[in-house]
C-alpha positions in Angstrom: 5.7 -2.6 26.9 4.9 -3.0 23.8 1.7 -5.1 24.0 0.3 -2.4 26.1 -0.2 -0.3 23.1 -2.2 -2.5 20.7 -5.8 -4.2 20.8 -5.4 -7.8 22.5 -8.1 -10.4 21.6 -8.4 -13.5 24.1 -9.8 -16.3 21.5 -10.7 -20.1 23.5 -8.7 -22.9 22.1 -9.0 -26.5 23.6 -10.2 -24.9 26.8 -7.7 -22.6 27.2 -7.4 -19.1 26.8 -4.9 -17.2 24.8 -4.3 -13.4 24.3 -3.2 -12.6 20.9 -1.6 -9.3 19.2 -3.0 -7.4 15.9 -1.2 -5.5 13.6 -2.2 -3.2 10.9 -0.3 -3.5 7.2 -1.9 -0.6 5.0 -1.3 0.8 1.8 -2.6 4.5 0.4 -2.0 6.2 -3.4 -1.9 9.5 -2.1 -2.9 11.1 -5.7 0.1 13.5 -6.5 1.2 14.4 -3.0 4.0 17.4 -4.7 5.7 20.2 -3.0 5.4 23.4 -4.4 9.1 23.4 -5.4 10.7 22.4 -8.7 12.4 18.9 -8.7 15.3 19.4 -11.3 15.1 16.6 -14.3 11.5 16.2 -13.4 7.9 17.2 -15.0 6.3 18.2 -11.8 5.3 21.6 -13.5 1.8 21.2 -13.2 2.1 21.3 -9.1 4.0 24.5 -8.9 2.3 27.5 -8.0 2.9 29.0 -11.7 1.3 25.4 -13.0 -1.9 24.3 -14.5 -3.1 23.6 -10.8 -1.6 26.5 -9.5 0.0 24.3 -6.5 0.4 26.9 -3.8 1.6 26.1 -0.1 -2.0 26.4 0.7 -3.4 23.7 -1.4 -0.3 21.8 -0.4 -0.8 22.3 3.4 -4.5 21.1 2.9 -3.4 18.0 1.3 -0.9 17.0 3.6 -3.5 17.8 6.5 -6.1 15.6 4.6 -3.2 12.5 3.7 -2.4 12.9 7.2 -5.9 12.2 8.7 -6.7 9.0 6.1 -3.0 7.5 7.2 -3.5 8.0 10.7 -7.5 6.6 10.9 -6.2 3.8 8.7 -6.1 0.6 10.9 -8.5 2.4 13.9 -11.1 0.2 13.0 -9.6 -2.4 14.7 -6.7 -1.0 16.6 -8.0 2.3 18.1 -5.2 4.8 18.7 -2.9 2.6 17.2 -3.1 2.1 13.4 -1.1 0.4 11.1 2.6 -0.6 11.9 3.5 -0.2 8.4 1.9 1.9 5.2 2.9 1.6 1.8 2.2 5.0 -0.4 2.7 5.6 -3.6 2.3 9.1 -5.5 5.1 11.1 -3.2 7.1 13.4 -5.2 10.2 13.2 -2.6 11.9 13.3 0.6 11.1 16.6 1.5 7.0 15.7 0.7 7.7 12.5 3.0 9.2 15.0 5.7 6.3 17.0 5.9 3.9 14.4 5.9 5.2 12.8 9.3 5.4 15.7 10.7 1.8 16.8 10.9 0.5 16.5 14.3 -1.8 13.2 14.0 1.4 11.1 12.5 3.9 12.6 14.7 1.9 12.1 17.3 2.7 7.8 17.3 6.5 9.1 15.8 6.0 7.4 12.2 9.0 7.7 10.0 9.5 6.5 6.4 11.8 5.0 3.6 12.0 6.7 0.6 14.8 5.9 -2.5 14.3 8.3 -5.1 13.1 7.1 -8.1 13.8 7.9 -11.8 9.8 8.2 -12.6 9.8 11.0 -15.4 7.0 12.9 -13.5 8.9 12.2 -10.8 6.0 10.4 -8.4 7.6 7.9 -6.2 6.9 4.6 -3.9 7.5 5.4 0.2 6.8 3.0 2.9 6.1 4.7 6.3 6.1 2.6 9.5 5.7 3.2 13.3 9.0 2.5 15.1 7.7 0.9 17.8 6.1 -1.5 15.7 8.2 -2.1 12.6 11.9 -2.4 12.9 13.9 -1.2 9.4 16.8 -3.7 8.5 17.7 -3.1 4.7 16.0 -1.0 2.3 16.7 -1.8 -1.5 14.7 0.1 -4.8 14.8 -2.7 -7.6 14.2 -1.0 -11.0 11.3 -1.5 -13.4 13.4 -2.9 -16.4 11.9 -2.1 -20.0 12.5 -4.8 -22.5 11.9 -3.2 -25.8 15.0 -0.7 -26.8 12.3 1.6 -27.7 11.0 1.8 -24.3 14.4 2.2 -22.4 14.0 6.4 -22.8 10.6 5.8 -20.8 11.8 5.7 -17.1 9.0 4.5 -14.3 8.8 4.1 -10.5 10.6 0.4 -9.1 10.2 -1.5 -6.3 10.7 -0.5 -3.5 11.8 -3.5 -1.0 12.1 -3.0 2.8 13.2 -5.8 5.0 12.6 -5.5 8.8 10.4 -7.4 12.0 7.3 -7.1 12.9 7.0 -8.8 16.4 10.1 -10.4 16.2 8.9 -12.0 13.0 11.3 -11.3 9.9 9.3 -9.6 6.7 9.6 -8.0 3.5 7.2 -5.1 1.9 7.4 -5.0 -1.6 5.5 -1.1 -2.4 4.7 -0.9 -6.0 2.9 1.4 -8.5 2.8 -0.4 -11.8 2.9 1.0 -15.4 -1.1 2.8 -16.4 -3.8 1.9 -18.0 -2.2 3.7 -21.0 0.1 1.5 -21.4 -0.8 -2.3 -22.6 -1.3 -4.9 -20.2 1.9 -6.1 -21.3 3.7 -3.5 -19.0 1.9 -4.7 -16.0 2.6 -8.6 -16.7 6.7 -7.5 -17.2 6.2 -5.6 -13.5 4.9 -8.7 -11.9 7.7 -11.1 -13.6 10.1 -8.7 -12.2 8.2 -8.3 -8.7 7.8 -12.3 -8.6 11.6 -12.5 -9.4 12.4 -10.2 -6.1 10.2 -12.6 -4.2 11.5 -15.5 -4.8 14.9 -14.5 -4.5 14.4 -12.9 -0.6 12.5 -16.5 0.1 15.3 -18.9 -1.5 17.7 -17.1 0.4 15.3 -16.2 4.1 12.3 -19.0 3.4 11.4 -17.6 6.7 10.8 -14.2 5.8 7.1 -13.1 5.5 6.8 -11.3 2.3 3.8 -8.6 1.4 3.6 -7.3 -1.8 1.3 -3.6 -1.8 0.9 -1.2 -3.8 -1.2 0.3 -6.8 -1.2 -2.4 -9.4 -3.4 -0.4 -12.1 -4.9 -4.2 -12.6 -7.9 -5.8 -10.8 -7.1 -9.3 -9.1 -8.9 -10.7 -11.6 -6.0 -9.8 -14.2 -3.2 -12.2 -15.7 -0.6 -10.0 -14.0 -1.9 -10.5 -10.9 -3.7 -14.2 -11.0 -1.4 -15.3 -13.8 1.8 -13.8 -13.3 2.8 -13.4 -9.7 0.7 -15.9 -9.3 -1.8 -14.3 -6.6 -4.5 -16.5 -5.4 -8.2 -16.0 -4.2 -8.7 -19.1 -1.9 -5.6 -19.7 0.4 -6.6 -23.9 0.3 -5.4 -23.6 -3.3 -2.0 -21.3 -3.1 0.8 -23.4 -3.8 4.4 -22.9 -2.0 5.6 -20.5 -5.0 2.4 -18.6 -5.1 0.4 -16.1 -2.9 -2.4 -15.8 -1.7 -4.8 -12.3 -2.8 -7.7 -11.5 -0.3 -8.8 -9.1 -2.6 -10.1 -11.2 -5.8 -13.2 -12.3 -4.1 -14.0 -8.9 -3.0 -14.1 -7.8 -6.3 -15.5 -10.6 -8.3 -18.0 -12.1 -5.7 -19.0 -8.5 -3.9 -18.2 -5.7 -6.3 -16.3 -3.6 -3.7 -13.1 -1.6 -5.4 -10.6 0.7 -4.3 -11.7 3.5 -7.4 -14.4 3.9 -9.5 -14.2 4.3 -13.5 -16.9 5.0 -15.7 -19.5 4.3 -12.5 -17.9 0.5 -12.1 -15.7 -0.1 -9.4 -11.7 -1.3 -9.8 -9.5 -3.1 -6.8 -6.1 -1.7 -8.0 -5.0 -1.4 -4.4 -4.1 -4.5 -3.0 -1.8 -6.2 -0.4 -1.1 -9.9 -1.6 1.4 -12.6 1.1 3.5 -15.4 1.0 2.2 -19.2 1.8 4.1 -18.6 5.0 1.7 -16.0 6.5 -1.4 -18.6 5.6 -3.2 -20.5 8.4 -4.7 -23.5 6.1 -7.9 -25.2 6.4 -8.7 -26.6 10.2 -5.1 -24.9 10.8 -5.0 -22.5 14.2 -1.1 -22.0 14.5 -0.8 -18.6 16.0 3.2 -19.0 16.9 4.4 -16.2 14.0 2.4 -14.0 12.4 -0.5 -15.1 10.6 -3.4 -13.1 8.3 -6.4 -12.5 9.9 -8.7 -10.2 7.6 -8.6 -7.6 5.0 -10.6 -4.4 4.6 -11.1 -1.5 2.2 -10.8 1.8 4.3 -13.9 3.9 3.3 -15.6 7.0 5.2 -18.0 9.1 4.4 -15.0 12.2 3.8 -13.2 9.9 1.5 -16.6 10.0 -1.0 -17.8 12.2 -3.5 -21.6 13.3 -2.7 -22.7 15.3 -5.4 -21.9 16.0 -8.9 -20.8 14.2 -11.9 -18.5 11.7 -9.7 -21.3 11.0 -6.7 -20.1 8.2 -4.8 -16.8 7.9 -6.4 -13.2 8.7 -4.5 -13.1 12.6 -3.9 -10.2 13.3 -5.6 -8.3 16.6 -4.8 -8.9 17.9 -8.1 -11.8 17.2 -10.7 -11.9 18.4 -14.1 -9.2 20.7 -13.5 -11.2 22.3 -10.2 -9.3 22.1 -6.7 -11.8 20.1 -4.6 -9.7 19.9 -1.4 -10.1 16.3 -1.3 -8.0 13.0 -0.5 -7.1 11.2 -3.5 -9.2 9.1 -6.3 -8.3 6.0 -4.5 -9.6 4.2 -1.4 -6.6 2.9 0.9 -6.7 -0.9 1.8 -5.4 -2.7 5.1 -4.5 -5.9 6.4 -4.5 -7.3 9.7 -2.3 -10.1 11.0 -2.1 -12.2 14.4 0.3 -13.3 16.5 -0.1 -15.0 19.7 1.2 -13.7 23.0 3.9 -15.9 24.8 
C-alpha cells in the first residue's frame, strides 16, 4: 500500500530490472513563524499585535498560508503529490504555531504531524520536525541542550537539538534539527554547537551503528566553515568521508556553483543544509540499493520564493523588509534530500 503512493524508478542493473522507492528529507527556516499571543518568559513582543510588526491574526494567517504552500511543494519536484516524508523547521515559536501549521488544508491534506519540545531560546524561536505518518514512523524524541562553556554565557539561553529517532522504510534513522548560534556571535559558538551535535552522533551510532543519522538544520555557517568541514567533520566528496565523518552535498554547491540558501550583501550563503552518516553513502562503482541510500540534493527555489524588485531583487522574499510587511515566505530558501531504496 504504501508504495502506491510514491514515485517508483525502474533503473537496469546486470540485465535486470529493479523498481526502486524515493523519499524526500527537507528542511525550511520559516523566518519567525509567531502566534499573536504572548509566550510568558519570552521576548516575542515584536509579533504581537501591539508590537513593532503589529503581528495581527491577519498577517499570521498569511504566513501560515504561505509556510504551508513552500512545505507542501517541497519534495514535488520529484515525488508529485507526495513530498517529503520528513521536514525539519526551525523559527516556530511553539506548539500551538506547530498546530496551526498542519492544519492548513495543503498539509492536512497528506495528515503531517510534528515533534516539537519546547525550548529555552530567550526569544523563544524553536527547532520542530514535521513528518508524514505514512512515511515516517516516530520512536523517541529527545531535545539535547546547547551547553555554554564560559560562566558569563550561561544567562544567554539558545535553541538545542532536537533528536528524533524513527524508520523510514523499515530502515532505522535519526534527524538531528538544528539552528545554531548567529552571525553575531563568534564563530566560536558555532564550532561548540557542532562538538556538541557530533557528540549526539556518535553516541546514537556506538550504541545503533545501524541507525542512519541526518543532521538538518540552519547552521548560520557555509559548508565551507571549520564548524562544518572541521568540526563535525562534514565532507564534500563521499570517496573521502571516513567512518566517523559525514558526508555534506552542499559544499560543492557553494564553492564550485555559487548556489546558497540566502543572500547577504548581494553574495549568496548555504546555511541550510542536510549532512548523513557514512552509512547512507553508496561509494565509488558501489550500487547497493538494500537500505536506504542518498541519491541527490536540491535547493528548493520558485519564482514566489524571490524578491523581484527593489533593494533586495533576487534575494529570499522575506515577510518583512526594513520594517515593511511584505507578505512573503521567509529570507531563506528550503533544501531537500532524496534517498533510495529498492523494492523487494
Amino acid at each position: 500500500m504504501l508504495l502506491t503512493c510514491m514515485m517508483l524508478l525502474s533503473l537496469t542493473a546486470s540485465a535486470q530490472d529493479k523498481k526502486f522507492s524515493v523519499y524526500g528529507v527537507g528542511f525550511y527556516n520559516l523566518e519567525n513563524l509567531f502566534d499573536t499571543c504572548h509566550d510568558a518568559g519570552k521576548n516575542d513582543y515584536e509579533y504581537l499585535p501591539a508590537g513593532a510588526n503589529k503581528w495581527d491574526a491577519m498577517k499570521y494567517t498569511r504566513k501560515l498560508k504561505n509556510m504551508s504552500r513552500v512545505l507542501s511543494e517541497l519534495g514535488t519536484d520529484v515525488l508529485p503529490g507526495v513530498g517529503c516524508a520528513v521536514i525539519g523547521v526551525s523559527e516556530v515559536e511553539n506548539g500551538n504555531a506547530l498546530s496551526d501549521l498542519v492544519a492548513q488544508p495543503d498539509l492536512a491534506a497528506r495528515g503531517m504531524k510534528f515533534v516539537h519540545v519546547e525550548g529555552a531560546d530567550q526569544r523563544g524561536v524553536d527547532c520542530a520536525m514535521l513528518y508524514n505518518p505514512s512515511l515516517f514512523t516516530v520512536e523517541d524524541v529527545t531535545l539535547y541542550p546547547y551547553v555554554y562553556e564560559l560562566q558569563e554565557d550561561s544567562a544567554r539561553a539558545t535553541r538545542g537539538f532536537l533528536t528524533t529517532k524513527g524508520r523510514i522504510a523499515g530502515d532505522p534513522v535519526a534527524v538531528i534539527v538544528c539552528h545554531w548560534p548567529s552571525r553575531f556571535s563568534g564563530s566560536y559558538y558555532r564550532e561548540l554547537a557542532a562538538k556538541q551535535v557530533r557528540a549526539v552522533k556518535d553516541k546514537i551510532l556506538s550504541e545503533e551503528p545501524e541507525r542512519r543519522i541526518f543532521i538538518m538544520g540552519d547552521m548560520n555557517d557555509d559548508p565551507t566553515n571549520k564548524s562544518m568541514y572541521e568540526i563535525l567533520g562534514a565532507k564534500p566528496e563521499i570517496d573521502e568521508v571516513k567512518p566517523d565523518e559525514m558526508y555534506n552535498p552542499w559544499y560543492n554547491i557553494l564553492a564550485k556553483q555559487g548556489k546558497g540558501t540566502l543572500m547577504y550583501n548581494g553574495a549568496w550563503n548555504l546555511f541550510d543544509q542536510i549532512v548523513m552518516t557514512p552509512n547512507v553513502l553508496n561509494k565509488k562503482g558501489e550500487r547497493d540499493y538494500s537500505s536506504l541510500k542518498f541519491w541527490k540534493n536540491q535547493i528548493f527555489r520558485r519564482d514566489y520564493l524571490i524578491q523581484n524588485e527593489g533593494k533586495y531583487k533576487g534575494s529570499p522574499k522575506r515577510t518583512f523588509s526594513g520594517g515593511v510587511w511584505m507578505d512573503g515566505y521567509s529570507d531563506h530558501l528550503p533544501v531537500v534530500i532524496y534517498l533510495v531504496k529498492e523494492q523487494k
